[in-house]
PDB file of N, CA, C and O in Angstrom:
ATOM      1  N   UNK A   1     -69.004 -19.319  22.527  1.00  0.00           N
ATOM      2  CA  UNK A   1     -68.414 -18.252  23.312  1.00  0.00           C
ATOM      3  C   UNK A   1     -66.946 -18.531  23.631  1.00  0.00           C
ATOM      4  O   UNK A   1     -66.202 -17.564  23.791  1.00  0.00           O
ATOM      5  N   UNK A   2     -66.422 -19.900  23.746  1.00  0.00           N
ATOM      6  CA  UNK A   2     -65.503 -19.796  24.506  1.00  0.00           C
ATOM      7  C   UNK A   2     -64.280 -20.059  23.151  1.00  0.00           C
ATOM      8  O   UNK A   2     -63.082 -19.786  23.233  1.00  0.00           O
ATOM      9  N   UNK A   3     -64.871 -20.557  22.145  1.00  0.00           N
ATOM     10  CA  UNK A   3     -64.070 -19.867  20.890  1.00  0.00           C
ATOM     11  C   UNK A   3     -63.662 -18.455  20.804  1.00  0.00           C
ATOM     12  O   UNK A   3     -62.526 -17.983  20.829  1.00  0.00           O
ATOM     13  N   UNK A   4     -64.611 -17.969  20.717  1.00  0.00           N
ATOM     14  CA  UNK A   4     -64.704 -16.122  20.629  1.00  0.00           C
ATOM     15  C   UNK A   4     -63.560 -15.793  21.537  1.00  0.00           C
ATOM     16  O   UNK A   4     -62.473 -15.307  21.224  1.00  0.00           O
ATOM     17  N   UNK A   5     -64.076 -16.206  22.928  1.00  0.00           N
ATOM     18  CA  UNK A   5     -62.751 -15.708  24.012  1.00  0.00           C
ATOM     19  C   UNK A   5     -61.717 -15.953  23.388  1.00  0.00           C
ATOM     20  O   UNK A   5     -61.099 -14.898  23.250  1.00  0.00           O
ATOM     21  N   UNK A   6     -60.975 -17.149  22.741  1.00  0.00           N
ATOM     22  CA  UNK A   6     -59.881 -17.663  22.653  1.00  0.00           C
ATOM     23  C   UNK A   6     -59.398 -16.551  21.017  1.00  0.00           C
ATOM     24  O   UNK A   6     -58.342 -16.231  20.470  1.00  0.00           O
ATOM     25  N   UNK A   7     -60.574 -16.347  20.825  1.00  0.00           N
ATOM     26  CA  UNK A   7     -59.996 -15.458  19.493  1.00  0.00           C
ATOM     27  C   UNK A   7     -59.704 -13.953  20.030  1.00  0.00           C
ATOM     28  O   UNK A   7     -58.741 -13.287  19.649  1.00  0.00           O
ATOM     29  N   UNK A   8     -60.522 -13.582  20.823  1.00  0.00           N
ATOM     30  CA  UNK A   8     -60.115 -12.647  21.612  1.00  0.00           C
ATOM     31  C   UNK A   8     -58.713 -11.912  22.305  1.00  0.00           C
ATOM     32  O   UNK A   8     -58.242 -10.809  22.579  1.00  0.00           O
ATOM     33  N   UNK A   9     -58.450 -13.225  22.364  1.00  0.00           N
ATOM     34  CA  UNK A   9     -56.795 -13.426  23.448  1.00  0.00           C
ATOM     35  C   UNK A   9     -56.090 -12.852  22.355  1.00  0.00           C
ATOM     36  O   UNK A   9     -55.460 -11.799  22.451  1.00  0.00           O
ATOM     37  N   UNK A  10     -56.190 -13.552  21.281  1.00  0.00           N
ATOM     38  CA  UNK A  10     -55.371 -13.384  20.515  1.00  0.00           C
ATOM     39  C   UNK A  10     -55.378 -11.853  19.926  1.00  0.00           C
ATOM     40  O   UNK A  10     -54.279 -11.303  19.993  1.00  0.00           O
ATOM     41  N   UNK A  11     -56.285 -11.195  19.442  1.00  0.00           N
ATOM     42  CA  UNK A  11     -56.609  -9.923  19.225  1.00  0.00           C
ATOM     43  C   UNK A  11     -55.842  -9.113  20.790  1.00  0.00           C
ATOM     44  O   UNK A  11     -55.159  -8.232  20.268  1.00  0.00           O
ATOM     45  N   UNK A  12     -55.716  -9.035  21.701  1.00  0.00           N
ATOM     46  CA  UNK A  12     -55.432  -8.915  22.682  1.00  0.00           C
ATOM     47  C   UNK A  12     -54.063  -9.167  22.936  1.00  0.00           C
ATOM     48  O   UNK A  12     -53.444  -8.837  23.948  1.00  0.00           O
ATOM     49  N   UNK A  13     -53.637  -9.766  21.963  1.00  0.00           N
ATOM     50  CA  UNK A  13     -51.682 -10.097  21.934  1.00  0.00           C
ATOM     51  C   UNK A  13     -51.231  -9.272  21.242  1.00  0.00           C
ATOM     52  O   UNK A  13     -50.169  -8.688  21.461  1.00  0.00           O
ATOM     53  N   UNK A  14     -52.374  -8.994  19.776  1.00  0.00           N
ATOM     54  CA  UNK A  14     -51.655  -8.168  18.407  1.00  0.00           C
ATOM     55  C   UNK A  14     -51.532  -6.687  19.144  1.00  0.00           C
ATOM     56  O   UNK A  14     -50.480  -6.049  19.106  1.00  0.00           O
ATOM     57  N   UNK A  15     -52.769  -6.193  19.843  1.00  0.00           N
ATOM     58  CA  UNK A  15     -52.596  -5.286  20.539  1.00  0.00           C
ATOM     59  C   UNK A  15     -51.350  -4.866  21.371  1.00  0.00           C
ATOM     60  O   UNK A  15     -50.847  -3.752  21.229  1.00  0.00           O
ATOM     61  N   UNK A  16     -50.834  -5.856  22.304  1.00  0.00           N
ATOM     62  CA  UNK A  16     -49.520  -5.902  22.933  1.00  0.00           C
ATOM     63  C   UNK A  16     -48.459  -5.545  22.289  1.00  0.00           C
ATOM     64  O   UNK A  16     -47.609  -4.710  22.598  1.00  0.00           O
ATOM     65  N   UNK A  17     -48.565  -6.382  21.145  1.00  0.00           N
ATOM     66  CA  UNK A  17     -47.431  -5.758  20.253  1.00  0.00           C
ATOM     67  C   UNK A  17     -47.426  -4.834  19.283  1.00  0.00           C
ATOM     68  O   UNK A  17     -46.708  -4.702  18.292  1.00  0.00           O
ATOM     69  N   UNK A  18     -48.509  -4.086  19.791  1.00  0.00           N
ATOM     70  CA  UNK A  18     -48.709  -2.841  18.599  1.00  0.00           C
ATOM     71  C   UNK A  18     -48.899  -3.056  17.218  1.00  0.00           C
ATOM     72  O   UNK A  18     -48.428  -2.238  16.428  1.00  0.00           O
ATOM     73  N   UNK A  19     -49.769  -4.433  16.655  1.00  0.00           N
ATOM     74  CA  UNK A  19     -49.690  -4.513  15.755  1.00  0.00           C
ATOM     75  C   UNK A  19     -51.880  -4.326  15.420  1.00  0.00           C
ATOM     76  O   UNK A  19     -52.622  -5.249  15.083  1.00  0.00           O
ATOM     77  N   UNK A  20     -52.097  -3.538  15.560  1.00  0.00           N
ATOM     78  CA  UNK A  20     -53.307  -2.451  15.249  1.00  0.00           C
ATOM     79  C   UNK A  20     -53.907  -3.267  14.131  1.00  0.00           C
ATOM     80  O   UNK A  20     -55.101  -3.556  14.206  1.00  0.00           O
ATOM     81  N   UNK A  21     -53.231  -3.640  13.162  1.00  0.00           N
ATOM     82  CA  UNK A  21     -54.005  -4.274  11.786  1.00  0.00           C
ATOM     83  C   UNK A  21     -54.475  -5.296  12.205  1.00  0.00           C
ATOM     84  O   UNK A  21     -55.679  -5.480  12.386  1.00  0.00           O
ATOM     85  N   UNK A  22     -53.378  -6.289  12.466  1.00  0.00           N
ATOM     86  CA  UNK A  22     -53.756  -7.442  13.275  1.00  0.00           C
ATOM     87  C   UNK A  22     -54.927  -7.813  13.958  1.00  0.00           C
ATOM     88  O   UNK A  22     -55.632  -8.821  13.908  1.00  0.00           O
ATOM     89  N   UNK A  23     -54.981  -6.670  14.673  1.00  0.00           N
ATOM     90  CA  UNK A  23     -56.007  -7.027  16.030  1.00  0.00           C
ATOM     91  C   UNK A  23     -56.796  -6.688  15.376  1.00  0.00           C
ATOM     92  O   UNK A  23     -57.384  -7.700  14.996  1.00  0.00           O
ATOM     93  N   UNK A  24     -57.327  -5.649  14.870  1.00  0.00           N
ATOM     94  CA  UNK A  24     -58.764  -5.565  14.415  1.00  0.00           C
ATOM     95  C   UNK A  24     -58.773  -6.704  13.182  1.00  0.00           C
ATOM     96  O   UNK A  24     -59.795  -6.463  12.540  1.00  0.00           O
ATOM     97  N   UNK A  25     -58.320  -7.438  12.792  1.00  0.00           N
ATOM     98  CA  UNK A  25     -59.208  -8.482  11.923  1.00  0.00           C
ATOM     99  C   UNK A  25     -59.017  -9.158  12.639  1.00  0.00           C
ATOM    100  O   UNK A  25     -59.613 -10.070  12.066  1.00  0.00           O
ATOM    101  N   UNK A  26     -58.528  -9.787  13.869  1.00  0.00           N
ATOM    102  CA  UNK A  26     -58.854 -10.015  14.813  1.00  0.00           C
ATOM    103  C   UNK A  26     -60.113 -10.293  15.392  1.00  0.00           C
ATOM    104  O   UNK A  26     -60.779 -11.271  15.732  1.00  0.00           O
ATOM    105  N   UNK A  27     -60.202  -8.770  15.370  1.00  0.00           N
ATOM    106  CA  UNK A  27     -61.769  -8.759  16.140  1.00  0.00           C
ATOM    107  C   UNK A  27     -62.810  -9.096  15.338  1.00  0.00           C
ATOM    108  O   UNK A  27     -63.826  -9.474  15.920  1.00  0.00           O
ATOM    109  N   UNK A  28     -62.820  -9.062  14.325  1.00  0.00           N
ATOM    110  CA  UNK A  28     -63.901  -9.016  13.088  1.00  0.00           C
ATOM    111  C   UNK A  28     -64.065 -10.800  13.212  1.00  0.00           C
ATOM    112  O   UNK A  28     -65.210 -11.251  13.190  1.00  0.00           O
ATOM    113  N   UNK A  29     -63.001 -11.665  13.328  1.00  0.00           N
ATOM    114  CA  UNK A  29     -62.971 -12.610  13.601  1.00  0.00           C
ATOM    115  C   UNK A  29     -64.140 -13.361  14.488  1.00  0.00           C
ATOM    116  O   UNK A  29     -64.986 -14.202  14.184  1.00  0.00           O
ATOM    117  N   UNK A  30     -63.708 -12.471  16.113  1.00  0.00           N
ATOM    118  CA  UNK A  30     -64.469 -12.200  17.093  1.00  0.00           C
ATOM    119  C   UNK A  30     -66.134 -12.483  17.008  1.00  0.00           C
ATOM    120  O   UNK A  30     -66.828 -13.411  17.425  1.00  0.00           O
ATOM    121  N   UNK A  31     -66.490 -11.063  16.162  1.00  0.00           N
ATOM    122  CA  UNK A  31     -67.632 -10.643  15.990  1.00  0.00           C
ATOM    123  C   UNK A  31     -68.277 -12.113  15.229  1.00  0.00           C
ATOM    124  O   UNK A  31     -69.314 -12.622  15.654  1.00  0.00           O
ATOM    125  N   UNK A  32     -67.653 -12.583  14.283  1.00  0.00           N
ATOM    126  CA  UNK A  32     -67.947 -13.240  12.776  1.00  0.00           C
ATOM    127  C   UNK A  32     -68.132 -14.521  14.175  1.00  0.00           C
ATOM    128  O   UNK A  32     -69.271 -14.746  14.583  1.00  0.00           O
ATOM    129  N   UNK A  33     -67.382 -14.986  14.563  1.00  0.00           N
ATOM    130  CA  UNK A  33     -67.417 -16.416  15.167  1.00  0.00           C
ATOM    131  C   UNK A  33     -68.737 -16.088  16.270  1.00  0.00           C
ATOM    132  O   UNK A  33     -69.152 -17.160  16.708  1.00  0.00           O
ATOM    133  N   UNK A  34     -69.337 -15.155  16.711  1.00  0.00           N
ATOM    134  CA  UNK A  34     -70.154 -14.688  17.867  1.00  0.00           C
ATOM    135  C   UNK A  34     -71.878 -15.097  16.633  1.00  0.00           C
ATOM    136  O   UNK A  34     -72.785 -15.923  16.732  1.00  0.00           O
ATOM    137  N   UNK A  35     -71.552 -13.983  15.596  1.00  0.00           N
ATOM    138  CA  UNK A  35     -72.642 -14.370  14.781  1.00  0.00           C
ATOM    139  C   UNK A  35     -72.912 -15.814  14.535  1.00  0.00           C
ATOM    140  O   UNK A  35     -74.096 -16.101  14.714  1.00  0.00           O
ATOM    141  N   UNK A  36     -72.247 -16.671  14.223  1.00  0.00           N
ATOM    142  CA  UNK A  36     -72.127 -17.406  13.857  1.00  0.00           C
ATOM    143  C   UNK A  36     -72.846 -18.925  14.596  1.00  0.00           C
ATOM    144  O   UNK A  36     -73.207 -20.001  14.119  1.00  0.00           O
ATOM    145  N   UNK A  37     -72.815 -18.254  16.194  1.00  0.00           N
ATOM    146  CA  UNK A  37     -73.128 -19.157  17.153  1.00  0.00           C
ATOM    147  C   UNK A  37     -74.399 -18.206  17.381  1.00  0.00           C
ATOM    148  O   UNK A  37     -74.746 -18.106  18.558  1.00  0.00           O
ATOM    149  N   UNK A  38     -74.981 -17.651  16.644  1.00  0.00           N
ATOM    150  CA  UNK A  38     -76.170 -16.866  16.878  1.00  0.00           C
ATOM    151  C   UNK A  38     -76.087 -15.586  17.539  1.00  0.00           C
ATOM    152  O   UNK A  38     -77.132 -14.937  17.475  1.00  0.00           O
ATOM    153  N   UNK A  39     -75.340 -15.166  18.020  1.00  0.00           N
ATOM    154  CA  UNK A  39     -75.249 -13.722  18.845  1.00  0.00           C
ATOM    155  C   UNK A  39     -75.389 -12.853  18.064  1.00  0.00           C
ATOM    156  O   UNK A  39     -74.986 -13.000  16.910  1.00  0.00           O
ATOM    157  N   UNK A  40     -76.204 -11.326  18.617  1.00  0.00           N
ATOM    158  CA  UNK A  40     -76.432 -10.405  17.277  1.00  0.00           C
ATOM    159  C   UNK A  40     -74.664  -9.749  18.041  1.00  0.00           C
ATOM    160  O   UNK A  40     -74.059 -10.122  19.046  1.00  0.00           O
ATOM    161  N   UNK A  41     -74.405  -8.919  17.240  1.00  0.00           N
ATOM    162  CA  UNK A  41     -73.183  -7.557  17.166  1.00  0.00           C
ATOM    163  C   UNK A  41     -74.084  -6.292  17.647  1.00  0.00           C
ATOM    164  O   UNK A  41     -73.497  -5.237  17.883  1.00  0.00           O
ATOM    165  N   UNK A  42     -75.189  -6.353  17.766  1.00  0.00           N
ATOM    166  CA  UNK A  42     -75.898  -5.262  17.946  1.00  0.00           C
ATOM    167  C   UNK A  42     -76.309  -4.729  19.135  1.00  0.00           C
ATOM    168  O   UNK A  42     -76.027  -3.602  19.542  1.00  0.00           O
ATOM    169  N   UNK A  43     -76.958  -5.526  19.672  1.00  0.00           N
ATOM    170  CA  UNK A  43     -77.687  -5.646  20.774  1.00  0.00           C
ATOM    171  C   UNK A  43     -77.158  -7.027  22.038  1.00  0.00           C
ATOM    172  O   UNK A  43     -76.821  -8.193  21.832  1.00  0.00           O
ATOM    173  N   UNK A  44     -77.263  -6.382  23.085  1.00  0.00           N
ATOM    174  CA  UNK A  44     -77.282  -7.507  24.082  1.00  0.00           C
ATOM    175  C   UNK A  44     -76.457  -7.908  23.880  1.00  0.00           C
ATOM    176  O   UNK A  44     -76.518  -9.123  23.694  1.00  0.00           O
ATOM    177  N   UNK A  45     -74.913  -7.171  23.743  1.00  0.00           N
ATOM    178  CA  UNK A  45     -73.495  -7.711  23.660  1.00  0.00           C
ATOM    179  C   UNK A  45     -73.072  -8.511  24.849  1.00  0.00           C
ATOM    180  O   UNK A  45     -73.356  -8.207  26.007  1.00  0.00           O
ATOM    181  N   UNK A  46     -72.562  -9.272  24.584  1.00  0.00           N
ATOM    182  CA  UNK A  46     -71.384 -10.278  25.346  1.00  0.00           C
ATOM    183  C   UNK A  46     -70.272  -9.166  25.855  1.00  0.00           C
ATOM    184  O   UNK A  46     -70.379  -8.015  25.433  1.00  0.00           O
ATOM    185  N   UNK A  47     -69.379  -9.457  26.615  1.00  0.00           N
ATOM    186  CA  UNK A  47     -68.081  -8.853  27.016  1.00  0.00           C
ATOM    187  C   UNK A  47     -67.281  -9.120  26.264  1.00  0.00           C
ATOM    188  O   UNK A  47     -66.501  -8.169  26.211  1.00  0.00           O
ATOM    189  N   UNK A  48     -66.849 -10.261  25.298  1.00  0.00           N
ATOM    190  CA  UNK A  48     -66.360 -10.476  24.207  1.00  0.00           C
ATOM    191  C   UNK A  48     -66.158  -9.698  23.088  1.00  0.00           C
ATOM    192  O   UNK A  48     -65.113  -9.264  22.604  1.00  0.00           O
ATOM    193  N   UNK A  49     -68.211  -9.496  22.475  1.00  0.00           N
ATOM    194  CA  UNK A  49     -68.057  -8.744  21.835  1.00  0.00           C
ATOM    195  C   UNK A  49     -67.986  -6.982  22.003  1.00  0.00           C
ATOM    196  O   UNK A  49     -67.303  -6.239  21.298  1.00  0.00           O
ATOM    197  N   UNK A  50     -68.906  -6.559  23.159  1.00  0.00           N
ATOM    198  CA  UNK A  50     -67.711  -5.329  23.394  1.00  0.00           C
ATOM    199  C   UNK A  50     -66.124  -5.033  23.141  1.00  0.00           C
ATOM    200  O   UNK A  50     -65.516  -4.216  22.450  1.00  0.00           O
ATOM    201  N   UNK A  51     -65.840  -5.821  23.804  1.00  0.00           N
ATOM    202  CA  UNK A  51     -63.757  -5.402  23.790  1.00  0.00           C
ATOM    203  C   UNK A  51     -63.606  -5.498  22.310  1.00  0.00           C
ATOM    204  O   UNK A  51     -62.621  -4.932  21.835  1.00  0.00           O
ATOM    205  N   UNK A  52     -64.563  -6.232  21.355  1.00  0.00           N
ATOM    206  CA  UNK A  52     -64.237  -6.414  20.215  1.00  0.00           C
ATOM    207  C   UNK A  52     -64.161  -5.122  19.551  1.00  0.00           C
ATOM    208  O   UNK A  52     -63.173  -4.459  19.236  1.00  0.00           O
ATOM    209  N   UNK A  53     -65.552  -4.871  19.385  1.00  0.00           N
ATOM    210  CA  UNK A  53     -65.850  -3.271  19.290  1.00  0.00           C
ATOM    211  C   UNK A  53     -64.946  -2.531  19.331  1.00  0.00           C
ATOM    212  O   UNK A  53     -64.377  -1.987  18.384  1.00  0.00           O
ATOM    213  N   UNK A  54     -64.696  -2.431  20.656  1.00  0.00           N
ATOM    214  CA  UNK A  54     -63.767  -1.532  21.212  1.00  0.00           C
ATOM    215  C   UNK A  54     -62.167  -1.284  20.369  1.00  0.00           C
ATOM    216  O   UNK A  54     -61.549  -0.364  19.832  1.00  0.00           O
ATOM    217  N   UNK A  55     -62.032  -2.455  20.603  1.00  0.00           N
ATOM    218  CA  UNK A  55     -60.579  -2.775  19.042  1.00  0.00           C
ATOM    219  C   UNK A  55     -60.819  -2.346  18.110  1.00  0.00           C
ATOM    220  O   UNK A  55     -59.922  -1.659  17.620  1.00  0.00           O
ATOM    221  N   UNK A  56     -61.961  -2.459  17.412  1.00  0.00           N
ATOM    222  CA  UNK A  56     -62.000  -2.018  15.968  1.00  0.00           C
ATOM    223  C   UNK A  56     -62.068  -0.315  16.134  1.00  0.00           C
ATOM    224  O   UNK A  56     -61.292   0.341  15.440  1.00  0.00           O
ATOM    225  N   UNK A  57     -62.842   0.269  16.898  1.00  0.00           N
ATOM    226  CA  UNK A  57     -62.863   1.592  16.811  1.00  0.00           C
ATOM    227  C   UNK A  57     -61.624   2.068  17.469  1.00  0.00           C
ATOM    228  O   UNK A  57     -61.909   3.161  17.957  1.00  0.00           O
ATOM    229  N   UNK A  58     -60.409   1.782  17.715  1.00  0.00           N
ATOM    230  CA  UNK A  58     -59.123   2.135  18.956  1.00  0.00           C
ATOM    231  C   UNK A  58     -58.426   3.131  17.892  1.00  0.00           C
ATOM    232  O   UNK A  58     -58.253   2.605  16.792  1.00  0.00           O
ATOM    233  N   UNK A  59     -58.149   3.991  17.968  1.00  0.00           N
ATOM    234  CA  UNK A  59     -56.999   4.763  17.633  1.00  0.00           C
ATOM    235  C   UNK A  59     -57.913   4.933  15.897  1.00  0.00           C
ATOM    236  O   UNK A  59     -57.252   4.461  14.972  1.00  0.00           O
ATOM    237  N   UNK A  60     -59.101   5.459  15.552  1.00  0.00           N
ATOM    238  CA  UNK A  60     -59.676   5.393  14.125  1.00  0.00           C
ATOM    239  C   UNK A  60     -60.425   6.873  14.654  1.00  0.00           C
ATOM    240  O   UNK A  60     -60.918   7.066  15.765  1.00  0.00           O
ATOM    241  N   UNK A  61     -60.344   7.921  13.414  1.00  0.00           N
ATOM    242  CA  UNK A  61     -60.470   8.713  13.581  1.00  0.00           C
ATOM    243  C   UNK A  61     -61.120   9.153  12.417  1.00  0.00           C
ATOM    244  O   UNK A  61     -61.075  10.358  12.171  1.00  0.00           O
ATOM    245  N   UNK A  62     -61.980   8.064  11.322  1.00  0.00           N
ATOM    246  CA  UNK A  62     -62.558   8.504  10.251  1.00  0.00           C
ATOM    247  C   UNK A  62     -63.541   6.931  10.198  1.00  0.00           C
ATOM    248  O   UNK A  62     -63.154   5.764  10.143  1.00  0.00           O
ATOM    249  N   UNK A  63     -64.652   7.403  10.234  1.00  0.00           N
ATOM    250  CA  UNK A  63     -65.799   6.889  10.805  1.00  0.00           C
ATOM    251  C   UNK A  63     -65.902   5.512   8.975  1.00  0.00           C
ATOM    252  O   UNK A  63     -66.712   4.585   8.972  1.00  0.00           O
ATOM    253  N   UNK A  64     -65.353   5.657   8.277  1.00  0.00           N
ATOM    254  CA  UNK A  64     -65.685   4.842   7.037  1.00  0.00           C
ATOM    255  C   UNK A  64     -64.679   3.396   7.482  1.00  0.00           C
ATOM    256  O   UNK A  64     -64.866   2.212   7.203  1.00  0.00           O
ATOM    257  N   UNK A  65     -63.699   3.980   8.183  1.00  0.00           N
ATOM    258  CA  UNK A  65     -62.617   2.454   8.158  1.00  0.00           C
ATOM    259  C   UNK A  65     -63.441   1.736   9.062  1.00  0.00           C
ATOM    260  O   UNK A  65     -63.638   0.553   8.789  1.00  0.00           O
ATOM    261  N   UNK A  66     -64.176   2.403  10.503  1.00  0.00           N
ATOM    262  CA  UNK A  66     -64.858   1.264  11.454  1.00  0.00           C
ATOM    263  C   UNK A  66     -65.844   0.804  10.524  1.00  0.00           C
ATOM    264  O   UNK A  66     -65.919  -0.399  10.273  1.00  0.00           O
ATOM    265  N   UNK A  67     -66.652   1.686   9.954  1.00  0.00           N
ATOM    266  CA  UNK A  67     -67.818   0.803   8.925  1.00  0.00           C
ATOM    267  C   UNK A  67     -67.407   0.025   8.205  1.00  0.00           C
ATOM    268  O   UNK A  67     -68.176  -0.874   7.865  1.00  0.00           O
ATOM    269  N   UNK A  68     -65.680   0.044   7.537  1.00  0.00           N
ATOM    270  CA  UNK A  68     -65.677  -1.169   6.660  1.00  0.00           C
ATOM    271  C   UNK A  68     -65.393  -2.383   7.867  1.00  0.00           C
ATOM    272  O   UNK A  68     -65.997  -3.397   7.517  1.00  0.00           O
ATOM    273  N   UNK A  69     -65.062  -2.480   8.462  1.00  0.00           N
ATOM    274  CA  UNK A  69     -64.538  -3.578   9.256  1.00  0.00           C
ATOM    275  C   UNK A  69     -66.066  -4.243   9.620  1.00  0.00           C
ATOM    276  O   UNK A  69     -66.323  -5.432   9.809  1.00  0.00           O
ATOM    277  N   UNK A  70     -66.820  -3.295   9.647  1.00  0.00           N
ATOM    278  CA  UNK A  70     -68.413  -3.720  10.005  1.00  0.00           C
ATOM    279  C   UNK A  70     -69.256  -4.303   8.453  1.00  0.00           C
ATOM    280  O   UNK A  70     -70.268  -4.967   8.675  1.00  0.00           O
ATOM    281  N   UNK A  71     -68.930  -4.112   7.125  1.00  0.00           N
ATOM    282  CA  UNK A  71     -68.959  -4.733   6.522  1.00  0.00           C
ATOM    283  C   UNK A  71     -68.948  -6.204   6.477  1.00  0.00           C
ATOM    284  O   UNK A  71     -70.016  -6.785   6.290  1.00  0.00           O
ATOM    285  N   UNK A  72     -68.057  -6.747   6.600  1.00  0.00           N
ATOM    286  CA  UNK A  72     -67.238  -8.012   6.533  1.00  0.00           C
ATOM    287  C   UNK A  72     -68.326  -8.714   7.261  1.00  0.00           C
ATOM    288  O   UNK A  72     -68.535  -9.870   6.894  1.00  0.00           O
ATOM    289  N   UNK A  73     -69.217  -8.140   8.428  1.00  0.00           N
ATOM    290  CA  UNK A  73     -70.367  -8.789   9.001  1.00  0.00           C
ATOM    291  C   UNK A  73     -71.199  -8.562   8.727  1.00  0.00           C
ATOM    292  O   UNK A  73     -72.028  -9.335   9.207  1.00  0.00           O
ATOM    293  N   UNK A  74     -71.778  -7.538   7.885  1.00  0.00           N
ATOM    294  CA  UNK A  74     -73.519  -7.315   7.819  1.00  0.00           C
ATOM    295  C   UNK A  74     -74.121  -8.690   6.724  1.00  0.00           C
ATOM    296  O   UNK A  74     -75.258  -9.077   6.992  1.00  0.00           O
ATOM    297  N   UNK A  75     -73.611  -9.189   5.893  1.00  0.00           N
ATOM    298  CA  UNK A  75     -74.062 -10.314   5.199  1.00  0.00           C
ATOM    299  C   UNK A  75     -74.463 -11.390   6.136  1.00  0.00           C
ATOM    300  O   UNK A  75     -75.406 -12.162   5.965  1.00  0.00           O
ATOM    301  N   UNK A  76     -73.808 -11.367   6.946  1.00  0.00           N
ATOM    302  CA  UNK A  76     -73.835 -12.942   8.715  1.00  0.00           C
ATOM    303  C   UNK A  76     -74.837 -12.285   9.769  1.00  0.00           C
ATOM    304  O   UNK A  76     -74.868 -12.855  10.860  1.00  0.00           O
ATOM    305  N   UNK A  77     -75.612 -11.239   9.617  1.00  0.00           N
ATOM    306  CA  UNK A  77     -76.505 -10.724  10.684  1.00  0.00           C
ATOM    307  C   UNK A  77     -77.882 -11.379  10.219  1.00  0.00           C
ATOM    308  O   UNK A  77     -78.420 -11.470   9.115  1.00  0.00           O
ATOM    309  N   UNK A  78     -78.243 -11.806  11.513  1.00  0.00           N
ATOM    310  CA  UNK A  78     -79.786 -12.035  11.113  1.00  0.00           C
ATOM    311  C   UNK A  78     -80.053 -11.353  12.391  1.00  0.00           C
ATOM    312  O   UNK A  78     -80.804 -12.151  12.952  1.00  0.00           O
ATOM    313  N   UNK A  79     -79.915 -10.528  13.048  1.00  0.00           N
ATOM    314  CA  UNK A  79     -80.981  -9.950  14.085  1.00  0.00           C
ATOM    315  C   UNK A  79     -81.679  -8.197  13.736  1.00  0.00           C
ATOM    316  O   UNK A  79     -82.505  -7.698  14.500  1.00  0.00           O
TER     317      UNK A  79
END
């Protein structure tokens, strides 16, 4: 978790500086390091991975770019 946070921050800077690409692989980061320590993306989110979420869907207005970013994790899900 306290990886995740720290990857978080950082997603949370790219944001600051308006750099949108950034942050969402960023977050995917997020998500990927959360799986990784066992957490699903699905269910029974962390606050971590919410805000993560939240980044990836920010300012997206065509439902295929959040699914690809959700790609990059469905191979790392086991829940």
């Amino acid at each position: 978790m306290r990886e995740a946070d720290a990857e978080l921050e950082i997603a949370s800077a790219h944001l600051k500086r308006r750099n949108l690409t950034a942050a969402k692989l960023q977050a995917v980061k997020v998500l990927r390091t959360l799986q990784e320590g066992g957490w699903s993306i699905w269910v029974n989110l962390s606050e971590g991975a919410t805000r993560a979420i939240s980044i990836l869907r920010e300012e997206e207005d065509n439902a295929a770019r959040v699914i690809g970013h959700y790609a990059l994790l469905l191979e790392g899900e086991r829940h």
